[in-house]
Backbone bond lengths (Angstrom), bond angles and torsions (degrees), N, CA, C in turn:
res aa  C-N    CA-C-N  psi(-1)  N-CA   C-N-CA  omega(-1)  CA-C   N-CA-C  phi
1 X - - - 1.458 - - 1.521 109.15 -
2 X 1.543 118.68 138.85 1.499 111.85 -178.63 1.698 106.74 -107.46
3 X 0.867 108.78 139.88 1.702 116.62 171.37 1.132 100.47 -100.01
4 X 1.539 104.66 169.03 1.423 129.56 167.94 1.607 117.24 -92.33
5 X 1.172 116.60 84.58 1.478 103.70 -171.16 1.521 122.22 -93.00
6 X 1.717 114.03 36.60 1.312 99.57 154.42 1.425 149.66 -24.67
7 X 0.824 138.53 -177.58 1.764 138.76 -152.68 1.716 89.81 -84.81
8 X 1.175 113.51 130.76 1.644 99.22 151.70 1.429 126.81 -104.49
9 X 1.149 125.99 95.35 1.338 149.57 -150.14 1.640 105.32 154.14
10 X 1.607 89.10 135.66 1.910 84.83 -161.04 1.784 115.40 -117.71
11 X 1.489 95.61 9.36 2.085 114.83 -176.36 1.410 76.61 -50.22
12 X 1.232 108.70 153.64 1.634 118.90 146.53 1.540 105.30 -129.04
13 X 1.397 94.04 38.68 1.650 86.71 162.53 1.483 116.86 -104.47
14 X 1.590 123.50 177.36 1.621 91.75 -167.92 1.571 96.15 -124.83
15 X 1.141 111.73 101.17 1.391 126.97 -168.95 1.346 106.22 -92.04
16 X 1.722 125.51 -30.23 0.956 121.64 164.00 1.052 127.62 -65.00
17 X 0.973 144.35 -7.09 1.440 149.28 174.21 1.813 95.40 -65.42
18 X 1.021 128.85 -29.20 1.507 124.03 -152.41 1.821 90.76 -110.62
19 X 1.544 116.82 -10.17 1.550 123.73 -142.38 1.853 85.66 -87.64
20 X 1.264 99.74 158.68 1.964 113.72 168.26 1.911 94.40 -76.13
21 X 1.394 103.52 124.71 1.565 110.85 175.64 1.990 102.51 -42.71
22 X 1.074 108.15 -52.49 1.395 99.87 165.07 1.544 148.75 -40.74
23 X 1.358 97.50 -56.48 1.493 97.63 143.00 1.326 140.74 -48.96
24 X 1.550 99.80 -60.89 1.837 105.72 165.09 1.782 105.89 -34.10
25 X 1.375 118.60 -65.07 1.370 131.29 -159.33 1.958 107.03 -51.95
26 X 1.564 93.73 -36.94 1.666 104.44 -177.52 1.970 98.21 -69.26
27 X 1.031 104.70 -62.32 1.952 102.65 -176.81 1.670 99.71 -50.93
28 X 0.998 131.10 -58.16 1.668 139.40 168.10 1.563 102.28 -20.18
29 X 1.229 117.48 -65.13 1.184 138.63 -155.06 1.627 90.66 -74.77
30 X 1.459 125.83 -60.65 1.289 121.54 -165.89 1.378 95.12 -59.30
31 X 1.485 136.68 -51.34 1.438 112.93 -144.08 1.485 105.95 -82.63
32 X 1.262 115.50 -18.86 1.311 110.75 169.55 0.977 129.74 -70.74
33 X 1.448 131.17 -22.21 1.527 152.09 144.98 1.840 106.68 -30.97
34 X 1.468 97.40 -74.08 1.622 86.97 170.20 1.485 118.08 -66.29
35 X 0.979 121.55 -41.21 1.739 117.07 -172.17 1.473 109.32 -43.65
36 X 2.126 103.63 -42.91 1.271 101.63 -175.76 2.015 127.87 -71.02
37 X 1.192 96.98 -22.58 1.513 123.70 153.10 1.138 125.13 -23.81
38 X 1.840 98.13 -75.80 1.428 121.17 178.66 1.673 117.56 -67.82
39 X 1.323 87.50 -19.59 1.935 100.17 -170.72 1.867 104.82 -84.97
40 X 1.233 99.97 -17.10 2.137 112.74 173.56 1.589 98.40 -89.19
41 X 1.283 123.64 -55.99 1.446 108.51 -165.91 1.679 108.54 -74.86
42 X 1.363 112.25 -23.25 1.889 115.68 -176.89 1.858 97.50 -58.08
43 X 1.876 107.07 -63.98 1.025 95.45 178.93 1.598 152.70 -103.54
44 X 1.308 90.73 35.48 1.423 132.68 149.16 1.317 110.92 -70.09
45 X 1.486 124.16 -58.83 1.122 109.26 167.07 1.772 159.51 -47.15
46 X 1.940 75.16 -42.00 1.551 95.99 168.55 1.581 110.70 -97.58
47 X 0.989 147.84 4.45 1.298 135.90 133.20 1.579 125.07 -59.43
48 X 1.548 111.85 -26.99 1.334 91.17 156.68 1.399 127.98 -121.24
49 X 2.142 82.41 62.85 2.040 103.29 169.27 1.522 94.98 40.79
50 X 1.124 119.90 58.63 1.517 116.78 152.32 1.538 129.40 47.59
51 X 1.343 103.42 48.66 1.457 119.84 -175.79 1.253 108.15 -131.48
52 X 1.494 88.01 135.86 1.632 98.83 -157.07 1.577 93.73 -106.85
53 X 1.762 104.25 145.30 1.586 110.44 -157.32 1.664 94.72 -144.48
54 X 1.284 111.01 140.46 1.772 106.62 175.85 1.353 100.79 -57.60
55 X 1.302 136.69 -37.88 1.507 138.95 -175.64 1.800 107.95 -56.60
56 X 1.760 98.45 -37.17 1.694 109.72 -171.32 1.554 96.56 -77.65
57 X 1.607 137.04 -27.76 0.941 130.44 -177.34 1.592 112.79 -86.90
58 X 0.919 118.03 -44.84 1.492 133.83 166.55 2.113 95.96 -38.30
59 X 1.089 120.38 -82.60 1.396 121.02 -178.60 1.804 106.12 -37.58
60 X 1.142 117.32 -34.70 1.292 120.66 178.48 1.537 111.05 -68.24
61 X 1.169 116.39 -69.97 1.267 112.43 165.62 1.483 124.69 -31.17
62 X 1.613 116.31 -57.33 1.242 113.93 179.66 1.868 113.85 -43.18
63 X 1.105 130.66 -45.97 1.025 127.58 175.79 1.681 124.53 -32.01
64 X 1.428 107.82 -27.02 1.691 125.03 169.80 1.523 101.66 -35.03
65 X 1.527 106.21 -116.37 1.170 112.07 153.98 2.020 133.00 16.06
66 X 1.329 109.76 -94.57 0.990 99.29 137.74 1.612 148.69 0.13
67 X 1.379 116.91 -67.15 1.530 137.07 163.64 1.512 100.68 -51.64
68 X 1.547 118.49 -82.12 1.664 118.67 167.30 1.262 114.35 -17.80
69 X 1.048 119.28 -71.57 1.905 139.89 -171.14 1.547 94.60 -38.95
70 X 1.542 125.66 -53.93 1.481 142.22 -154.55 1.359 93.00 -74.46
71 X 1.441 116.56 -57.30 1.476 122.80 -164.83 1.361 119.07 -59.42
72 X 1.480 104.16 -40.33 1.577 101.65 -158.15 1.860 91.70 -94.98
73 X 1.064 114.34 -10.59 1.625 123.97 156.34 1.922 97.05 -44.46
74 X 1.304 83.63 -56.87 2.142 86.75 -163.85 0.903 96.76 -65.01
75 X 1.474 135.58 -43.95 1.152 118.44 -161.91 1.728 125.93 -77.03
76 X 1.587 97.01 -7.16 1.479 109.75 -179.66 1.549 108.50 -80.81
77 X 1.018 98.52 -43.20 1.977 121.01 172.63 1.180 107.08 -38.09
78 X 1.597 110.95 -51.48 1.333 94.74 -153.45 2.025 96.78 -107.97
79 X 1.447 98.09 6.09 1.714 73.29 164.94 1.335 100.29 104.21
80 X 1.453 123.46 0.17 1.827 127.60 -159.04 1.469 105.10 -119.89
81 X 1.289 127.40 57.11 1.653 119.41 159.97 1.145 109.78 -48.68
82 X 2.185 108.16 172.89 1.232 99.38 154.12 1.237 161.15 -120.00
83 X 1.620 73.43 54.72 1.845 94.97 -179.80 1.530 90.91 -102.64
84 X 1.514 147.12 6.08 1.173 119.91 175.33 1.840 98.45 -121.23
85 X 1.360 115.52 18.82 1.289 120.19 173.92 1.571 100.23 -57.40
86 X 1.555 105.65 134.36 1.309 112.39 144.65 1.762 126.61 -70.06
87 X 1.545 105.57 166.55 1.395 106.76 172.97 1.489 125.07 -39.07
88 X 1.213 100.67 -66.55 1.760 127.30 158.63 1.737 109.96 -10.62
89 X 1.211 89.91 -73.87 1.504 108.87 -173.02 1.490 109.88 -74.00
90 X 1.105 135.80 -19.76 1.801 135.67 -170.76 1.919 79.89 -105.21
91 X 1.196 133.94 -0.04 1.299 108.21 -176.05 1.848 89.79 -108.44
92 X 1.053 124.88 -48.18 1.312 139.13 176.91 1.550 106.36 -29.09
93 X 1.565 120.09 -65.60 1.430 147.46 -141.47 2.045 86.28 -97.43
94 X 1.213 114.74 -36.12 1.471 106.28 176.24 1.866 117.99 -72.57
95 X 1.285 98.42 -29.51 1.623 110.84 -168.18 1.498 83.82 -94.33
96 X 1.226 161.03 -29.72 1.113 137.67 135.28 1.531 141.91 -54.67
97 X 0.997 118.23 -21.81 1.456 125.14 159.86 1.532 121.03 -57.30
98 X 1.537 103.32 -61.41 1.493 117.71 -172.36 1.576 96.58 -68.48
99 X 1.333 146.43 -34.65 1.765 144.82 -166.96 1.547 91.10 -70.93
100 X 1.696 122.34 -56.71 1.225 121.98 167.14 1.960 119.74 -38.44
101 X 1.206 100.35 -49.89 1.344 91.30 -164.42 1.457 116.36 -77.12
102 X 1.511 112.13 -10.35 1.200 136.82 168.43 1.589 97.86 -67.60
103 X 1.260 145.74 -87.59 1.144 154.91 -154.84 1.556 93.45 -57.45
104 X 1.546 143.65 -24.29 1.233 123.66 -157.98 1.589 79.38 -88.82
105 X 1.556 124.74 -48.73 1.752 111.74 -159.40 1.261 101.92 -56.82
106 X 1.769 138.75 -15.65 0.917 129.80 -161.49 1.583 106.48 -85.01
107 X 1.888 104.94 -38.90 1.231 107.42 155.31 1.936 129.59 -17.19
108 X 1.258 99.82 -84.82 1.202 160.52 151.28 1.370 88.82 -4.72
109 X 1.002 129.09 -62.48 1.494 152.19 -163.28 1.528 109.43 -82.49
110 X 1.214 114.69 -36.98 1.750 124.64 158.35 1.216 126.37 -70.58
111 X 1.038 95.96 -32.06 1.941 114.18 -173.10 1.645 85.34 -83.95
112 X 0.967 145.29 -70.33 1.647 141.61 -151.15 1.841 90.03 -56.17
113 X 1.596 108.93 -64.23 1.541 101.88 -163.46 1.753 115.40 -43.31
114 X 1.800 103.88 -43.73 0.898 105.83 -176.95 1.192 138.55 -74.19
115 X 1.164 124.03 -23.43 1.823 141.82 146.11 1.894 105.49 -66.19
116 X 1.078 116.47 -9.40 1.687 110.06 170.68 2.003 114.31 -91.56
117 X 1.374 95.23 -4.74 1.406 123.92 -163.31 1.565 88.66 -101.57
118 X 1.533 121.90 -78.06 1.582 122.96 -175.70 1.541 104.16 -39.47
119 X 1.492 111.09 -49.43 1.595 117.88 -162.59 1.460 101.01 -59.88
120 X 1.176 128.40 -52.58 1.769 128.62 -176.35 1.270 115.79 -85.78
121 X 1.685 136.50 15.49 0.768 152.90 113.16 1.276 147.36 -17.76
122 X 1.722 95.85 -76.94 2.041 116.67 155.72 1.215 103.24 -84.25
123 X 1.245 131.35 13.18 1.359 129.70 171.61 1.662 109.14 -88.78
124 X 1.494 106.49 -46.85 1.291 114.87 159.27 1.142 131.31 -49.40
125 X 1.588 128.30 -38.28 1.279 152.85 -158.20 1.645 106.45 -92.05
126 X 1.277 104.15 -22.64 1.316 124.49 -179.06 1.839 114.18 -60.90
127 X 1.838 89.23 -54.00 1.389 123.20 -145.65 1.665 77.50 -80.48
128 X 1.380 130.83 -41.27 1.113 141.76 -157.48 1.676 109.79 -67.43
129 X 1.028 94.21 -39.24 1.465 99.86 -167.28 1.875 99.68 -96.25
130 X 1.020 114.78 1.93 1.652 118.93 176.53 1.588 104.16 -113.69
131 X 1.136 121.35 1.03 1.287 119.71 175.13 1.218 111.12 -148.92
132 X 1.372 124.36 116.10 1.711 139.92 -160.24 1.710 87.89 -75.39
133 X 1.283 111.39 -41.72 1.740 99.45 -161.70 1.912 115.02 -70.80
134 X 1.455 100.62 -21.30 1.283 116.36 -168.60 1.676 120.73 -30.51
135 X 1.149 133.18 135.70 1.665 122.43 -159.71 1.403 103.62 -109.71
136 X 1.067 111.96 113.78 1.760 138.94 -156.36 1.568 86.53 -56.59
137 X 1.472 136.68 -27.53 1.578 132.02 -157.67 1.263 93.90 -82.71
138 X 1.409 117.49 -25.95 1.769 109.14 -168.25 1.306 113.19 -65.32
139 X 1.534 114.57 -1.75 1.656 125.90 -157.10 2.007 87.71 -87.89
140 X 1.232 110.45 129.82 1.428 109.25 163.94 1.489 114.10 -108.17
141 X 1.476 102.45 152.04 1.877 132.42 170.95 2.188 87.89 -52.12
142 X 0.919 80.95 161.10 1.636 106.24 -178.95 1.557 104.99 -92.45
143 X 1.239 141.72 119.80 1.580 121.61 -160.54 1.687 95.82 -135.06
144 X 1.388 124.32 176.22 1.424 116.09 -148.72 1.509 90.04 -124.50
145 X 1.234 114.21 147.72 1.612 109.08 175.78 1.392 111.64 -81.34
146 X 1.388 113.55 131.94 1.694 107.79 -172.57 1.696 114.74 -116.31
147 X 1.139 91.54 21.15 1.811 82.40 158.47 1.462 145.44 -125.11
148 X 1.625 90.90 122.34 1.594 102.16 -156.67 1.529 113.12 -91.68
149 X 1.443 99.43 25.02 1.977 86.42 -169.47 1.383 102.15 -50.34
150 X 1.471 110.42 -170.36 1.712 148.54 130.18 2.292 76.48 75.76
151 X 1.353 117.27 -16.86 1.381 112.78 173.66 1.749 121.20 -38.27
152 X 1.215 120.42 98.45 1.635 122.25 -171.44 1.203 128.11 -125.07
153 X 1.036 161.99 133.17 1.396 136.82 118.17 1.234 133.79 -75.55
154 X 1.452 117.34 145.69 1.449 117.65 -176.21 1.548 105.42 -72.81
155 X 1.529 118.42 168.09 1.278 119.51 162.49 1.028 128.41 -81.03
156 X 1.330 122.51 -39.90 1.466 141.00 167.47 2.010 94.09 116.36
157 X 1.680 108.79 -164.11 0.953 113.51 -143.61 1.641 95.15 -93.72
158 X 1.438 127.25 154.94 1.716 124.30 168.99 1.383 107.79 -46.83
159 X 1.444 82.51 -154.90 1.884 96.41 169.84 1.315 101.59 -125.63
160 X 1.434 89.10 140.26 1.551 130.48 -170.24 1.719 115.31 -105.39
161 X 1.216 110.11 -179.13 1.338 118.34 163.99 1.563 120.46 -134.02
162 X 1.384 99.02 82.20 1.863 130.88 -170.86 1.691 112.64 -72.88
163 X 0.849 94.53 151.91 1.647 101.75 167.38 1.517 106.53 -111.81
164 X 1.587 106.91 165.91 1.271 120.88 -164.67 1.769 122.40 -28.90
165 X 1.850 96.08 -52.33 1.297 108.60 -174.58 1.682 113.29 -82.20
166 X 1.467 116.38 6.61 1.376 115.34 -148.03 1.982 78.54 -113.68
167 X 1.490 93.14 -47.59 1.580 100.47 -173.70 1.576 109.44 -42.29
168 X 1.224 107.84 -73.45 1.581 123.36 175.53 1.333 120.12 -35.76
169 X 1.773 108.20 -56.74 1.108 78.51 161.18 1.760 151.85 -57.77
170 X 1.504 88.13 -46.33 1.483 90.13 170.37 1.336 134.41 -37.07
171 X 1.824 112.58 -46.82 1.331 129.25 175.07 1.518 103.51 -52.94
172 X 1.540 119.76 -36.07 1.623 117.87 173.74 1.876 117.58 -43.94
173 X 1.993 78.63 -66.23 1.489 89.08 178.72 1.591 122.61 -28.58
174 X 1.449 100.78 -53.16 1.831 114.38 -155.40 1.547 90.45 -57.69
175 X 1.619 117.92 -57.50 1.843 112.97 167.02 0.901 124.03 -44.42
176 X 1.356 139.25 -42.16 1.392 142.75 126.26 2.097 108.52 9.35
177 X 1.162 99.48 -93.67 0.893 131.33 -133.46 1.873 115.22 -86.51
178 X 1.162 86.23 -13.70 1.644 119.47 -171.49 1.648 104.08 -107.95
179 X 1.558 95.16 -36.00 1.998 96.18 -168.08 1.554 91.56 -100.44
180 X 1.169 133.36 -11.24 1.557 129.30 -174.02 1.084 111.49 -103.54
181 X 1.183 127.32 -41.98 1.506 142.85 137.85 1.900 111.51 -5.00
182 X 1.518 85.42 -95.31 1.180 105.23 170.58 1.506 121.90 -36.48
183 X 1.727 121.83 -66.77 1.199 114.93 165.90 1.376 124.05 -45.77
184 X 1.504 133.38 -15.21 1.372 105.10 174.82 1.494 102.18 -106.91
185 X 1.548 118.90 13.23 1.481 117.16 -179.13 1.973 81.14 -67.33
186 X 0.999 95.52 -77.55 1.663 113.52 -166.10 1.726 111.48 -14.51
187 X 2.029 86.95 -59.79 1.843 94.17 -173.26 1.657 97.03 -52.58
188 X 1.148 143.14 -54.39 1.269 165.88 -121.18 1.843 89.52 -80.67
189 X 0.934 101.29 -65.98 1.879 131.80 -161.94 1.679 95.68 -71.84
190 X 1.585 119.26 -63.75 1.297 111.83 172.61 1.477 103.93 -50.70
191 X 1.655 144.32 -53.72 1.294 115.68 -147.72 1.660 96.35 -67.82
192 X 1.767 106.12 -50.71 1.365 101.18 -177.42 1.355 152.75 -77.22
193 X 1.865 85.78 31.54 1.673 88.08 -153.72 1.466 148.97 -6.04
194 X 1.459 94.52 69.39 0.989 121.61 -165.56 2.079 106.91 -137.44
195 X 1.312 98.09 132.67 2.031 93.64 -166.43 1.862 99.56 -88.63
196 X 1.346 106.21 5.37 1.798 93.08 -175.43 1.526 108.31 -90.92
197 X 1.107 125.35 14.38 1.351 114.71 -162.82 1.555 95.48 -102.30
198 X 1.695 106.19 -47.04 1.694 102.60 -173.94 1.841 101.12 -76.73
199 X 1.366 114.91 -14.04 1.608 113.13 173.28 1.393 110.03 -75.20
200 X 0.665 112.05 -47.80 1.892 119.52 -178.50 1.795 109.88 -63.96
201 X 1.367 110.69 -51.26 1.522 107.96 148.44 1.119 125.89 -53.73
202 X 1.204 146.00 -61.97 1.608 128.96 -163.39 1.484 91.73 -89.13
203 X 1.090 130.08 -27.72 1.988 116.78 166.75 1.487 85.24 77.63
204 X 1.595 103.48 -163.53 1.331 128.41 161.40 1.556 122.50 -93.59
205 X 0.819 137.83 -15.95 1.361 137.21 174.11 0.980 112.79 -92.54
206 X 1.322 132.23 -18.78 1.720 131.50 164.99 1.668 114.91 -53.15
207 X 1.130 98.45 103.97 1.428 101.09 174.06 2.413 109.07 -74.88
208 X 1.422 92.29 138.72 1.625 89.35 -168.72 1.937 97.58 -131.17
209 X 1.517 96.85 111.31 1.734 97.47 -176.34 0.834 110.14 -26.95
210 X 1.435 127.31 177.56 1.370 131.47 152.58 1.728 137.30 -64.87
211 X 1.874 96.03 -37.46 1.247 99.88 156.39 1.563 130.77 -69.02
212 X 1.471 112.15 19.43 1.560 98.37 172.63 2.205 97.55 -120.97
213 X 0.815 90.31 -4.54 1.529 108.93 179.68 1.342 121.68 -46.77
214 X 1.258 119.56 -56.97 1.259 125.83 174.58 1.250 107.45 -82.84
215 X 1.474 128.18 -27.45 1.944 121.60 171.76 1.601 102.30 -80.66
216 X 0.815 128.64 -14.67 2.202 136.97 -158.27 2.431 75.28 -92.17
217 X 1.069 92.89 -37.53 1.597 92.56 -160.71 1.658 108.32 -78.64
218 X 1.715 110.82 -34.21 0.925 108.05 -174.71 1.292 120.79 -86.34
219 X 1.863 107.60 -27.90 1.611 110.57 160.10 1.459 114.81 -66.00
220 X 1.269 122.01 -31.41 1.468 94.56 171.84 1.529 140.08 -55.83
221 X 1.791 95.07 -56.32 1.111 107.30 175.16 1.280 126.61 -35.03
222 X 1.862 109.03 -35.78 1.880 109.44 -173.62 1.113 123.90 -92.56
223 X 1.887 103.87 7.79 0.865 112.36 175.77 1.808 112.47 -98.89
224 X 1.285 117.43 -31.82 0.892 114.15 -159.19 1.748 118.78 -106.66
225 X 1.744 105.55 -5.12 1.401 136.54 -163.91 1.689 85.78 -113.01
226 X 1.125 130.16 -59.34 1.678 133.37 178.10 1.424 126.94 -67.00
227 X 1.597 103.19 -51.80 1.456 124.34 173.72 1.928 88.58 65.10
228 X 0.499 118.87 40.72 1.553 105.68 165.96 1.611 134.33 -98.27
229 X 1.091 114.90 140.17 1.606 119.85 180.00 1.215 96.73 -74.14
230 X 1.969 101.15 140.55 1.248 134.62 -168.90 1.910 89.82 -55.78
231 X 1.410 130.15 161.89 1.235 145.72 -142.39 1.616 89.77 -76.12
232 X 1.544 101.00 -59.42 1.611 97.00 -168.46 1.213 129.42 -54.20
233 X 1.321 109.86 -12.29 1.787 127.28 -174.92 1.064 111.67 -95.54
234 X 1.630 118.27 -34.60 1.587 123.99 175.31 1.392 126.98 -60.39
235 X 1.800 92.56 -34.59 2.000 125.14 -176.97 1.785 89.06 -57.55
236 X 1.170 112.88 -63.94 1.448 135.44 -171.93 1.484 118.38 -38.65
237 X 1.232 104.59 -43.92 1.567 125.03 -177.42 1.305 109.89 -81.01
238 X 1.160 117.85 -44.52 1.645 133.34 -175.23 0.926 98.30 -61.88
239 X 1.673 130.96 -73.48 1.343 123.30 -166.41 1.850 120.53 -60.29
240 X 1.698 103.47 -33.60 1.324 94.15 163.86 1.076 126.20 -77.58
241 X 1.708 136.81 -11.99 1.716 121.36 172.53 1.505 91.08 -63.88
242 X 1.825 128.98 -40.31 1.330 108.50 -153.53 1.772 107.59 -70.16
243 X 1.270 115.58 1.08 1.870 121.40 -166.02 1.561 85.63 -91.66
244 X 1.026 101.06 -56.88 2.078 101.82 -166.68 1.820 88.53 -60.96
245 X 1.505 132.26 -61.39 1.460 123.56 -160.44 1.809 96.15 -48.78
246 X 1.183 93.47 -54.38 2.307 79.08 -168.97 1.521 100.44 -62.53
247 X 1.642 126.62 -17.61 1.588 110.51 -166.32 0.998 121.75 52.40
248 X 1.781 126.03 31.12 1.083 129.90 126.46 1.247 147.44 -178.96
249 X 1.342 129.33 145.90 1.524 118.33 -138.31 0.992 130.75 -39.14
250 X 1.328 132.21 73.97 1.711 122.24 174.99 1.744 117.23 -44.16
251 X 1.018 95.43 159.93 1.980 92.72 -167.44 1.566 86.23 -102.12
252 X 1.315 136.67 -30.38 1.430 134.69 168.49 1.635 117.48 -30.92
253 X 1.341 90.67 -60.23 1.452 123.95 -137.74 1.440 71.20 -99.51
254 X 1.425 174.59 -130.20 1.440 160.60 2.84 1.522 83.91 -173.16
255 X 1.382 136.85 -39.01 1.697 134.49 160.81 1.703 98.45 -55.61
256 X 1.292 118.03 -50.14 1.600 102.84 -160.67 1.394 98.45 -96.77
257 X 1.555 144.29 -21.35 1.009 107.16 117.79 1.410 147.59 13.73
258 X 1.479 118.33 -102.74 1.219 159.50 163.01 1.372 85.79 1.99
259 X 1.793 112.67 -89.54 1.462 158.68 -153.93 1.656 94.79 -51.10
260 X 1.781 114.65 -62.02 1.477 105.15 -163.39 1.278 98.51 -87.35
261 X 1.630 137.40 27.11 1.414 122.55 155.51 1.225 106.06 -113.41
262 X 1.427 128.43 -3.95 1.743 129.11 144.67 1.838 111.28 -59.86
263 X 0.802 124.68 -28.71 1.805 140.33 179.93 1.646 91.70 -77.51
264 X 1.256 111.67 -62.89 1.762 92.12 -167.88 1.776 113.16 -77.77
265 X 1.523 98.11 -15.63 1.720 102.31 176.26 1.627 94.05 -61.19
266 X 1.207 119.04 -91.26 1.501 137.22 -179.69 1.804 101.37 -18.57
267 X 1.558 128.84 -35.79 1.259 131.09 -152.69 1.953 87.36 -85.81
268 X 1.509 88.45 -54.95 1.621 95.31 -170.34 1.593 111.09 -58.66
269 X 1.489 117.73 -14.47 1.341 126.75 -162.66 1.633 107.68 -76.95
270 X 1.476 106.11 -64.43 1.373 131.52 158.49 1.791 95.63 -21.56
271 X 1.527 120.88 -100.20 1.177 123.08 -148.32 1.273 108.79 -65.46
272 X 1.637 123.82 -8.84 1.712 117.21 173.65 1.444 92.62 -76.26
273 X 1.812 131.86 -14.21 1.348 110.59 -177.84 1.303 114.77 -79.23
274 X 1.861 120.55 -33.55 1.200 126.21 169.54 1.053 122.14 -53.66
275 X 1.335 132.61 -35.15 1.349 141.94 -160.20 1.671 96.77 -76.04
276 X 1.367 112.81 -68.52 1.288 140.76 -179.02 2.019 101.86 -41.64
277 X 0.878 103.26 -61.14 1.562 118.48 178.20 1.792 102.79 -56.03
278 X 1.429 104.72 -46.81 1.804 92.48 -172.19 1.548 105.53 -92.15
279 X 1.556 132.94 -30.74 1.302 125.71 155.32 1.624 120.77 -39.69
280 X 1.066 101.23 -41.25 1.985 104.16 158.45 1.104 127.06 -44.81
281 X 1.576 116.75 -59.01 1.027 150.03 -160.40 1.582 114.07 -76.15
282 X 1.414 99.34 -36.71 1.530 107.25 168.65 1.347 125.24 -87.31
283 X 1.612 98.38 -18.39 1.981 102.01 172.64 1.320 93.74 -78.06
284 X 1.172 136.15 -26.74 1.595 112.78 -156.73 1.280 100.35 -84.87
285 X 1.092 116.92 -29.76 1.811 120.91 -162.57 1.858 110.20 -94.69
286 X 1.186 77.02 -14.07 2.220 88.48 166.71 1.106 84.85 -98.38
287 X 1.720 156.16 -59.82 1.146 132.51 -170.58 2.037 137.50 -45.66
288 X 1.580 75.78 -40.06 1.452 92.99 -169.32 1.753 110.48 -62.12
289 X 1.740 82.91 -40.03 1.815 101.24 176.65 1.314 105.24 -53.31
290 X 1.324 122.17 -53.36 1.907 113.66 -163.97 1.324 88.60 -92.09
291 X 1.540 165.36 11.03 1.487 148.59 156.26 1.551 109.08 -71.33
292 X 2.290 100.83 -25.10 1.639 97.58 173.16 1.267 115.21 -75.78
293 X 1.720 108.59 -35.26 1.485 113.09 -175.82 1.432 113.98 -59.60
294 X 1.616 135.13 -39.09 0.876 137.98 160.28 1.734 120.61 -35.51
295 X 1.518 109.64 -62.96 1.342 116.97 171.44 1.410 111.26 -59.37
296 X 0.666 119.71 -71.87 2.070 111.25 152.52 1.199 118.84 -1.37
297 X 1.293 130.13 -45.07 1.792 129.68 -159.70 1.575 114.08 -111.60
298 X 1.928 94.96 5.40 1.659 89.55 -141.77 2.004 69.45 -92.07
């Protein structure tokens, strides 16, 4: 499959023209780093014909991480810690941190309903198998939590008049900010199959490369033309309409059961670790930033 791997960074001003070939070569280097990212999880996706899987969301997420790893790479490249951040840039990198850390509790907040859902589930299954009379209808479908308020991303900052190291960075940020963005529109939308969560995040003013364009188009659509629960939840549902259709507990059917709500426990387990791991990850690195700003004022 070929992508479009235009620039990811969206100035169309031409700053490079004025930039050290070195520098240019370091932003070069980053966006292709993410493009190549985005270019594993797209066709990952469409190899598996567009089915969305906690495992397919989980790989999505991982890409977080990653992004950080890339950035603070650039930022070593080019000579820009952040003790030599400008204002500009410590205001940029904060209003992105905190929108992030916002979107992970929201995470966070899907993952709990939905593991509070598995848990009263085998809780049922429990009750079922300790009581012969138990009425197979009392067993409920697995259902998705659907509320997306206060769900946002920021835009980030106008246009300015930056210098070399101030420019670049920024152009980082917008990859930043557009691909992190985006990745938790997706996690967000897969848990809830539901398409307002990654719409309400990227808004209208979110500018979205081109290489995420045709995958941003194709996850929507299956989300919003299909509406379907991610695979492991669907497995889940299926086998329980077929327990309630016979009206009554098959021991077949209540083992496999059993089994694919160990798959979504273990699934949900995994991404409360990612979540948990990059909510860390983002206090420390917004921390470190305002302990400089502090030393800054003193």
């Amino acid at each position: 499959m070929i992508l479009q791997l235009n620039r990811l960074g969206f100035s169309h001003h031409n700053h490079h023209r004025n930039m050290s070939e070195a520098s240019f070569a370091s932003l070069q280097a980053f966006r292709l780093q993410v493009a190549g990212n985005l270019h594993r999880v797209m066709e990952s996706f469409i190899l598996g014909s567009g089915v969305l899987s906690i495992k397919w969301i989980h790989q999505c997420f991982r890409i977080l991480p990653i992004l950080n790893n890339e950035f603070a790479k650039l930022m070593g490249e080019i000579d820009y810690p952040v003790s030599s951040w400008e204002a500009c840039s410590i205001e940029e990198y904060l209003d992105y941190t905190i929108s992030m850390l916002e979107l992970l509790n929201a995470i966070s907040s899907s993952l709990s309903h939905l593991n509070q859902a598995r848990v009263s589930l085998s809780h049922a299954l429990s009750l079922m198998k300790n009581s012969p009379g138990f009425d197979v209808e009392r067993l409920r479908e697995i259902t998705v939590h659907d509320s997306v308020k206060g769900i946002k991303g920021s835009e980030g900052n106008g246009e300015r008049n930056r210098n070399e190291k101030e420019w670049i960075f920024h152009e980082g940020m917008m990859v930043l900010r557009s691909t992190g963005f985006w990745t938790c529109g997706v996690v967000l939308s897969g848990l809830k199959s539901d398409a307002r969560p990654i719409m309400e995040i990227m808004g209208t003013g979110m500018v979205v490369d081109c290489s995420l364009i045709r995958f941003d188009s194709m996850f929507r659509k299956k989300i919003t033309e299909e509406r379907g629960l991610v695979k492991e939840l669907e497995e889940v549902n299926e086998t329980l309409r077929m327990i309630v259709l016979k009206g009554v507990g098959d021991s077949d059917a209540v083992i496999e059961l059993k089994r694919r709500l160990d798959v979504i426990g273990n699934g949900v387990k995994g991404l409360k670790e990612e979540e948990e791991g990059l909510f860390a990850e983002f206090m420390a690195a917004r921390n470190k930033v305002l302990e400089t700003l502090r030393a800054k004022n003193k």
